[in-house]
N, C-alpha and C positions, 0 to 999 in steps of 0.2 A: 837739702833736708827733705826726708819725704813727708807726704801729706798724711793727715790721717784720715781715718775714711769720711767725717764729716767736711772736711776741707775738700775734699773729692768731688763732694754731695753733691758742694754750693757751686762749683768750678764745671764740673759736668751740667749742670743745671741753668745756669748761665751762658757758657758754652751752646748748649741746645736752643737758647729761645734767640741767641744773637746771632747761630751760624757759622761762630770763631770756634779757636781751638782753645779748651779747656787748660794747655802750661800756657795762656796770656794773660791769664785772670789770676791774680795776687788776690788775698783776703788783708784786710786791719781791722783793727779797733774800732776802729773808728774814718769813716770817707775823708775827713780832715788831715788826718795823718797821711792817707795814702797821696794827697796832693800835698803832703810838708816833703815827702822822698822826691814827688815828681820835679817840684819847683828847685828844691837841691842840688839833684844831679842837672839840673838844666844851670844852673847859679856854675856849679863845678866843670862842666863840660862848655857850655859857650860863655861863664863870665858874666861881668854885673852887666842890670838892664834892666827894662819893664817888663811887667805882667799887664797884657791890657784887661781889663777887666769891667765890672760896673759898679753902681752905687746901690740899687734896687738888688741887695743879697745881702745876706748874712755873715756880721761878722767873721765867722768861721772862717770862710771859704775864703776870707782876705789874709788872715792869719798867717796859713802855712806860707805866702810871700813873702809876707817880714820877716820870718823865721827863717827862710831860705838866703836871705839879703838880699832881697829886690825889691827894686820899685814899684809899688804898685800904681797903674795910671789909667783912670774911670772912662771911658765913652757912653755915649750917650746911649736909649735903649729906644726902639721901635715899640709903640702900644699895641701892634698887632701881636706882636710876642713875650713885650719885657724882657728884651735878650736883646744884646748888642746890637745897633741897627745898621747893615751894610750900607746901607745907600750915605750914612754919615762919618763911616770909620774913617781914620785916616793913621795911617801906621808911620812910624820912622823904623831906621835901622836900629834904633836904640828897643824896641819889641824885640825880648827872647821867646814868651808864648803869650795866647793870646784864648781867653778864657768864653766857650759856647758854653753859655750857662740854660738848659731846659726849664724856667721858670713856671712853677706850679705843675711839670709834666708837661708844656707847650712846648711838642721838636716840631720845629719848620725847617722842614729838611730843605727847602732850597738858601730860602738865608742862611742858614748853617753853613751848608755848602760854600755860600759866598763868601762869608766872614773867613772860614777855612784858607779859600785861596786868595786871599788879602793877605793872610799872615802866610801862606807861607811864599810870597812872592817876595815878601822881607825876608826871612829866612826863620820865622819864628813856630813855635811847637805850637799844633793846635791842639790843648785840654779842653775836654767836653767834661764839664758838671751836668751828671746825671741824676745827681743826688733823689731829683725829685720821682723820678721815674725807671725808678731799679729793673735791667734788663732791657734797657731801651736804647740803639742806640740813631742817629741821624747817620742819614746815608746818600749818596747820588748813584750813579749810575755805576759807578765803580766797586760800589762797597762804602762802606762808615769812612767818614770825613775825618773823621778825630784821629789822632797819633797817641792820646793816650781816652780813656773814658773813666771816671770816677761813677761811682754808684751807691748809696747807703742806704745800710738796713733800721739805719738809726730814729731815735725818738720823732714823731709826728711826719714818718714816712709813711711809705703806702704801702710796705706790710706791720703788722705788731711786732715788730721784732727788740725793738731800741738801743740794742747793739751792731756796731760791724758794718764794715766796708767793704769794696769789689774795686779794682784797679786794672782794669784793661787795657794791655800793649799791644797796640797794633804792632805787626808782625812784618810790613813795611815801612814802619816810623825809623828816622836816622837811626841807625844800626848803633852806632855808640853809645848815643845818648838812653836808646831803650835797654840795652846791655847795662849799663849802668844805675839801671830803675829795678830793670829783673833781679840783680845780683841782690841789691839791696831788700828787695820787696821779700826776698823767697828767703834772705838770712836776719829776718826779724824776728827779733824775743818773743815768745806770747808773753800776756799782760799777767801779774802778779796775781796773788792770791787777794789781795785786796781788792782790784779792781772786780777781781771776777765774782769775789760775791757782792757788793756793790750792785755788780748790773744783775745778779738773783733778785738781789732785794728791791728794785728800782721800781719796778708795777706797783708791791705791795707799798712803799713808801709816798708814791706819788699818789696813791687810792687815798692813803690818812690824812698827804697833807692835801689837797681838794678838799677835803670832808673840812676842814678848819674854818672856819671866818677867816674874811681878807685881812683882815689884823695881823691876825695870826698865824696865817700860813707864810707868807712871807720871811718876816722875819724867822718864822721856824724852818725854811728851806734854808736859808741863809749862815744861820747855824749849824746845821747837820753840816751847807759844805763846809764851814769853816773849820769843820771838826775832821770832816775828811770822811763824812761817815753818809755823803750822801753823792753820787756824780750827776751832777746838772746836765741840762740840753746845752748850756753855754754858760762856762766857766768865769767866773770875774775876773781870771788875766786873757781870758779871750774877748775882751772888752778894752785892752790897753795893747795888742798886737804881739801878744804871743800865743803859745800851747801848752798846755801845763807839762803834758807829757813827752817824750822821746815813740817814736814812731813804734806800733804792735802790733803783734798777731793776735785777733781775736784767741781767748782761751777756748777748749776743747767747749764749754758747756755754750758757750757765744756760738759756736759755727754751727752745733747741734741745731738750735734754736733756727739759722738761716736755714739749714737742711731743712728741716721742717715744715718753716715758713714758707717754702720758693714753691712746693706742688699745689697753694692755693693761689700763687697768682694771677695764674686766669679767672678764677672763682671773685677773687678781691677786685680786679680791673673793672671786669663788668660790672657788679658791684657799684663799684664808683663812678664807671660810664654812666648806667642807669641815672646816677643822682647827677651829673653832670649836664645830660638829658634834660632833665627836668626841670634844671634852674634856667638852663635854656630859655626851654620855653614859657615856664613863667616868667622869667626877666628880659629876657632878651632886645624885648622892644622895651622895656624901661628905662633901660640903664646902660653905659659905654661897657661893652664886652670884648678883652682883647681878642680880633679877629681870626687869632692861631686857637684860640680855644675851641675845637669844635665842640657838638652836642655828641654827647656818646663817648670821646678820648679819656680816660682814665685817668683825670688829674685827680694830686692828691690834695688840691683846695681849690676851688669855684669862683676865680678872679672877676670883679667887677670894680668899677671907677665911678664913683658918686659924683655929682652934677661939681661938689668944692668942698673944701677940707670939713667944714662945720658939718653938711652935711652927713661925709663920711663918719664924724664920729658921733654925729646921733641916732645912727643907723646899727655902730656896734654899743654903742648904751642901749638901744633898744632889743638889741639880742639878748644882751649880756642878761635884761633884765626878762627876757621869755627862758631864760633859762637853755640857750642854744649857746655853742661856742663856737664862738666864730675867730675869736684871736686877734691879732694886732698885724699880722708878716704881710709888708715888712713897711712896718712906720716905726721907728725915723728909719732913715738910710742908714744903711749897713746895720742891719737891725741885731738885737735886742738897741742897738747905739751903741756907741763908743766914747772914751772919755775924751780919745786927741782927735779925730777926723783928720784934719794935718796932716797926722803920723800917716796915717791910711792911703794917704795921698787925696784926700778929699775935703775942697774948699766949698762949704756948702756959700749958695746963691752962684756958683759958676753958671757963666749964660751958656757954657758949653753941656752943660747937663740938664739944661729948662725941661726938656720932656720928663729926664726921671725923676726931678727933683718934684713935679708934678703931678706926674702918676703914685710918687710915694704918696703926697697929701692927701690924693683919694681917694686910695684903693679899698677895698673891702674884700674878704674871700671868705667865703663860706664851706663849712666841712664835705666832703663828701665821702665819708667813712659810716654813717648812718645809712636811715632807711628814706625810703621816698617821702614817710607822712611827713618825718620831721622836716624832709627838704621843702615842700611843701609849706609847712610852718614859719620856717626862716625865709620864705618867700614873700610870705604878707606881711610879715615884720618888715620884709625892706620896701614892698608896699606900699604900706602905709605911710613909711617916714618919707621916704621919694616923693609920693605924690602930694603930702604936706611942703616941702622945702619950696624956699621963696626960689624964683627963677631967677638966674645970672646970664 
């Protein structure tokens, strides 16, 4: 099917800032979808198996496994990265792929690299979750480590887009198996009339419900979805391990928007390098900073580790209450939570997981989609509460 010229926009554009050829980039709906195909055709082509994955992410991104019928199975993560930590992997032949997830925008490209040739020493597909770092991808000396890349344009990424996804096939990844991702990715439905104005009205809806008391907004987001008349950042059966939808092409007015959006991403990087900078150096010697964060890298949230859990959450009460938003991601594990964990494949207090289960209790990240003052502000908020907290 051909493209149309916004689909062109987003694939040329992408294409240009990673190097590859523009027919390896697929668009969806949504970045979820595009790894509900990947994990699929891996489920159809090598057969039931694990996903190795982690705990410290989003439900979502565990989702499309289940939905594929595979296992999902947690390793543990490095605090230098919050990304799987090679030096602890340990893979069996039962790993079909095995998931480099960019956490907050942190690529280490040599652990990448490592975790890469771990899995495919088993024989397993390596998926890069780029989710956080749209256009990015980890590489060695060869080229990009990943066999496939995931990318989103979606709600509380680092551009304003809130819709839509980018699915990257490496052009040397098993021949079969990518053939059978391309066939699918490129003979996708776009999404219905509903969805798509849905995501028209999504800015406007989320301005009103913000504007409501916490009473009230809540339950009023909860409603709209229930009514069908609102699409969430994370659906309430994407909290029980499914997807509500069948796999999509962004609609025409969705890829516009990525069109759009993609010529300021060097403008937006810096941008958020700048604030990333900043928290540096006022926190840096404060507070535990995962060591892959540099000062100036373009995440799209400003990871820190508060001294213990109590800590950390008087740290985000004390935002909440300056009026900064700083967020929750990702406390609990597999965040917003889930109702089974089990199902997830995740036995929380496993002593195999002590570091993430750890790092979830006290992480903190701060926005860096604002300007310097505010980072600045949200600086002495954490300040002040840091330098109050009893010492452990």
């Amino acid at each position: 099917m051909a493209a149309d010229p916004a689909t062109r926009a987003v694939t040329q554009a992408l294409a240009a800032r990673t190097g590859t050829d523009p027919g390896d980039w697929f668009l969806v709906f949504k970045a979820r979808y595009g790894m509900a195909v990947v994990f699929r055709a891996v489920r159809e082509g090598r057969g039931p198996g694990e996903v190795v994955t982690q705990i410290f992410t989003c439900s979502t991104a565990v989702d499309p496994i289940l939905a594929a019928g595979l296992t999902p199975r947690h390793a543990d993560v490095s605090p230098d990265t919050v990304s799987i930590d090679p030096d602890r992997l340990v893979l069996t032949d039962a790993a079909r792929a095995v998931v480099v997830q960019h956490t907050f925008g942190i690529v280490d490209d040599e652990r990448a690299a490592r975790v890469a040739a771990a899995a495919r020493g088993v024989g397993a597909l390596v998926v890069e979750d780029s989710a956080h770092c749209v256009g990015r991808l980890a590489r060695d000396a060869s080229g990009p480590v990943a066999d496939v890349s995931i990318h989103s344009f979606g709600v509380e990424k680092v551009l304003p887009t809130h819709f839509g996804g980018a699915v990257w096939l490496n052009p040397a990844a098993d021949a079969g198996l990518r053939g059978r991702m391309a066939d699918e990715l490129a003979g996708l439905p776009v999404v219905g009339a509903r969805l798509d104005l849905l995501a028209r009205a999504y800015r406007a809806e989320v301005g009103v419900l913000n504007r409501l008391p916490g009473a009230v907004s809540g339950p009023a987001r909860r409603a709209l979805t229930a009514l069908r008349a609102f699409e969430p950042a994370v659906a309430p059966a994407e909290g029980r391990g499914r997807l509500p939808y069948r796999a999509m092409r962004p609609s025409p007015w969705m890829a516009q928007t990525m069109a759009a959006a993609l010529p300021r991403l060097d403008e937006v990087e810096q941008g958020r390098g700048a604030l990333v900078a900043e928290y540096q150096r006022l926190l840096g010697d404060a507070v535990q900073v995962p060591a892959g964060a540099r000062p100036g890298d373009p995440l799209v949230r400003w990871p820190f580790f508060a001294p213990d859990g109590p800590t950390a959450r008087r740290v985000l009460h004390a935002l909440d209450a300056a009026g900064i938003y700083a967020g929750s991601w990702y406390r609990p594990a597999l965040f917003p939570g889930v109702e089974d964990p089990q199902r997830y494949g995740y036995r929380p207090g496993d002593p195999a997981l002590a570091t993430s289960e750890d790092l979830v209790e006290r992480v903190v990240n701060l926005p860096t989609g604002g300007d310097v003052a505010e980072a600045r502000r949200a600086a002495e908020v954490v300040l002040r509460v840091v330098a109050g907290a009893p010492r452990t």
